[in-house]
N, C-alpha and C positions, 0 to 999 in steps of 0.2 A: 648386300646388293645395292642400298641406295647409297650406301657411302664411296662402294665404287666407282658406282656412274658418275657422282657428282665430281671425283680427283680426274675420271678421265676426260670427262665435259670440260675442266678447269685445264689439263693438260694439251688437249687439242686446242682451246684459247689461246694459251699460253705461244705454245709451238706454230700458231698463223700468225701474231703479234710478232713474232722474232722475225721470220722470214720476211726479204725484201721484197718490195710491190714490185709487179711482175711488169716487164718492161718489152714490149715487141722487137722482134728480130727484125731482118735488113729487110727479109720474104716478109715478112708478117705487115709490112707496112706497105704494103704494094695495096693493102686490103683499101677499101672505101673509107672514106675519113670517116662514114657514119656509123661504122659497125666499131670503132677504135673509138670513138667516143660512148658510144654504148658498153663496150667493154671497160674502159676505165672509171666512168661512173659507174659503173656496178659494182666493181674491184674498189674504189674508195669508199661505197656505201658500206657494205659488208666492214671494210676493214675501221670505217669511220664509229657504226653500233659496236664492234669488237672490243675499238680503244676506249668506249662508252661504259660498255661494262666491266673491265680488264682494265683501268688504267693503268696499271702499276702489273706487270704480271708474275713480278716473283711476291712480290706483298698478299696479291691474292692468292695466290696458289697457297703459299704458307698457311696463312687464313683458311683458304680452304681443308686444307689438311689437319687441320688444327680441329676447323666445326666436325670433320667428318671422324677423329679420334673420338672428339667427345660421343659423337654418335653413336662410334662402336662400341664404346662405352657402358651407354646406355642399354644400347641393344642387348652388352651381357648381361650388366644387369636386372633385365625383363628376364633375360633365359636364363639367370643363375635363381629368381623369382620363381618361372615354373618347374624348375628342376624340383625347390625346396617344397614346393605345394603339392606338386606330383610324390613326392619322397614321404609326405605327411598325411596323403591320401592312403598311399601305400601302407604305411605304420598302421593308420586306423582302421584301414581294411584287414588287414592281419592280425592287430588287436581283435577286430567284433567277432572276427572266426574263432580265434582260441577260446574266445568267453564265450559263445553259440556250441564247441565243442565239447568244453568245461562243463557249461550249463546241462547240456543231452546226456553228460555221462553221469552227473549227479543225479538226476532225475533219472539214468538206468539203475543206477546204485540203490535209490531211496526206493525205488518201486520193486528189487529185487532182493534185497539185501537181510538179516535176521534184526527184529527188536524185540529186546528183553522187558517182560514186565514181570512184576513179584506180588503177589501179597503176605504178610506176616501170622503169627498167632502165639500167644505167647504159650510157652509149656511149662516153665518152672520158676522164681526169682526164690533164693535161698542165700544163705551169709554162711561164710567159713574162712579160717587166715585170711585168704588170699583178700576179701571185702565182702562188694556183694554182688552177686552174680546171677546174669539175665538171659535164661535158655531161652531162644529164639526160635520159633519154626519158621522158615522161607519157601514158599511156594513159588518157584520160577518158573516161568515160561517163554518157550520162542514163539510169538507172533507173528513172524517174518515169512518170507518164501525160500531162505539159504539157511545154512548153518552157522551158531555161532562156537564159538571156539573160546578157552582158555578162561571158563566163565570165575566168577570168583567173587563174594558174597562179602563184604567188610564194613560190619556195623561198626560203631564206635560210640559208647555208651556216654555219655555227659551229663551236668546235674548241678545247679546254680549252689554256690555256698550262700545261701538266703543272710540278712545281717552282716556279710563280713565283704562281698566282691559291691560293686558299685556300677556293674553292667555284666550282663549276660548274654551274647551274641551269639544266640545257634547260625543265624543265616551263613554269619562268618565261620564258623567251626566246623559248617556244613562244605561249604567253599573251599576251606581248605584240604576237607580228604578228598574232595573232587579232582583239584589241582593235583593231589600228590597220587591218588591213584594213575592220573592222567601219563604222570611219567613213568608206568612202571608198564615201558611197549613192548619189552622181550622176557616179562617176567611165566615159566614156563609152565606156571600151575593152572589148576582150575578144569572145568570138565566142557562136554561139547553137550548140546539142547539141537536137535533138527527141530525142523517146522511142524509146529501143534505140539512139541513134544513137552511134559511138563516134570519136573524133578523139585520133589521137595527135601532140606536139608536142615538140621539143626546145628547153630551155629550159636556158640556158649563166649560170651564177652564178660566183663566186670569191672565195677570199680574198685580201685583198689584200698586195701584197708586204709591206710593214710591219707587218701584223698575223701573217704568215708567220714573220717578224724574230723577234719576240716568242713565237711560239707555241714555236718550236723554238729557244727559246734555252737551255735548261735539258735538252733533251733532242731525239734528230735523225730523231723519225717524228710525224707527226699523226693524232688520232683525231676525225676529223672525223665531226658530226653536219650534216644537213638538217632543219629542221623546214620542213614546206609548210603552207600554205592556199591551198585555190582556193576562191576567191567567186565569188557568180554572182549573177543576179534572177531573178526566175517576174514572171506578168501578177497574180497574186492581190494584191500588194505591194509595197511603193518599201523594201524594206528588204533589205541586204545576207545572203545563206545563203554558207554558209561548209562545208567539209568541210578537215581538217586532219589530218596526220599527222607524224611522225616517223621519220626512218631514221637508223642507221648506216652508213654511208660504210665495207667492208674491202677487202680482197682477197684474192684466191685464197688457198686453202692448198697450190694446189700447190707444191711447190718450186722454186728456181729459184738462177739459177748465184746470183747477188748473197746471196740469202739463207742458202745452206746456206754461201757463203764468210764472210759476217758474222758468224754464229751467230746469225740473226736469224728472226722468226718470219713465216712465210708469210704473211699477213693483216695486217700492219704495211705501213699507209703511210710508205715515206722517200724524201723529196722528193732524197734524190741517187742515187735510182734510177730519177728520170726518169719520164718520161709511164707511164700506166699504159689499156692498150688497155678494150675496151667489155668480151670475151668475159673478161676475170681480175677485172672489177669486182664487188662484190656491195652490195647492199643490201638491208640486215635492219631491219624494222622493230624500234624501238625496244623497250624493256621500259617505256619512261617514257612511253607515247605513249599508252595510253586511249583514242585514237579523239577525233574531234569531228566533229561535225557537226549542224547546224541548218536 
């Protein structure tokens, strides 16, 4: 708007500058000399501030034209300015909804949805070919307000080689079945827990003889750790939930004939003391275990 007015103000200039000063007809001079004086001092003033401002009238006009590109110029780019801020107002307003939507559905999910918790007990630790091997009893439970689905219990027995390895990292080993459980999203086994409902299962792992070899080659008892995860599914998701723990594997402190004859200490697993019944088993959660679960 302002770049118009200013070419047409410039234009109309221009276009009174060209045209000749107006000169009285043959009738027009009959008038009073004092009105023809009047009239052409007027007609010189006007045209004398015109040629004041306008000297030159194709120079200015160009000139003019020239300030008033830049102008428009300008002008887009203020409006190419609020187009981008308008556009980024936009984005961010779109953004806070999908994260306010995201947000309210997690928070339906987590307030509606199944969690698993277990506790353990042990029933049997005995030796044969295979090594030695650690019957588990598992106590699961849904906690939840939904079902879970494809529930499925995967201890994995572990056990420092004392003397021979130079680090022993359950946190890590514990991490890893988490991770690999994690990927197993269409795997079809495992059983369903509704709400309150509790199922308990024994679930029989081992180490294996040659890892037995090794463990106790430097020294003649094991300190066997378990780290579990149980994975499971709800209806809200195709994605694997995990609950995961840690125990240590001891036994009794009571005494007993083998140990007080060894000078050995009551809670020391020694695989040449032979199977080891359910009621002198114990298992202590970890110090290294922090809990998981998602």
């Amino acid at each position: 708007m302002l770049a118009a007015a200013i070419l047409i103000v410039s234009a109309v200039g221009i276009a009174y500058l060209s045209s000749p000063p107006a000169h009285n007809s043959n009738e027009q001079q009959t008038t009073t000399e004092t009105e023809n004086q009047k009239q052409i001092g007027a007609q010189h003033s006007l045209r004398g501030f015109i040629r004041f401002l306008f000297p030159d009238g194709i120079a200015v006009f160009t000139s003019v034209l020239a300030l008033a590109t830049i102008l428009l110029g300008w002008i887009a780019i203020v409006q190419i300015g609020y187009l981008a801020r308008a556009e980024r107002i936009s984005a961010d307003s779109t953004k806070a909804a999908k994260d306010s939507a995201d947000a309210a559905q997690k928070a339906l999910i987590a307030a509606n949805r199944p969690w698993i918790t277990a506790d353990a007990l042990g029933e049997r630790i005995y030796y044969d070919v295979n090594g030695v091997n650690f019957s588990i009893k598992y106590i699961v439970k849904n906690t939840g307000k939904s079902p879970a689905t494809h529930i499925r219990i995967n201890p994995q027995p572990i056990a420092p080689a004392i003397g021979i390895e130079t680090s022993f990292d359950v946190r890590a080993q514990f991490a890893n079945l988490i991770a690999s459980e994690k990927r197993q999203t269409k795997n079809p086994f495992g059983f369903a827990l509704f709400p309150d409902e509790t199922v308990s299962q024994i679930v029989k792992v081992n180490i294996p003889q040659e890892e037995l070899k090794r463990i106790t080659q430097k020294v003649d008892f094991i300190a066997p750790t378990i780290v579990v995860s149980i994975s499971y599914r709800m209806g809200f998701d195709s994605e694997v939930h995990q609950t995961g723990f840690i125990f240590d594997v001891k036994r009794s402190d009571q005494p007993r004939p083998a140990s007080i004859e060894k000078n050995r200490a009551p809670s020391g697993i020694f695989p040449d003391e032979g199977d080891i019944p359910g009621q002198e088993i114990r298992l202590v959660r970890s110090i290294l275990d922090g809990g998981y679960a998602d």
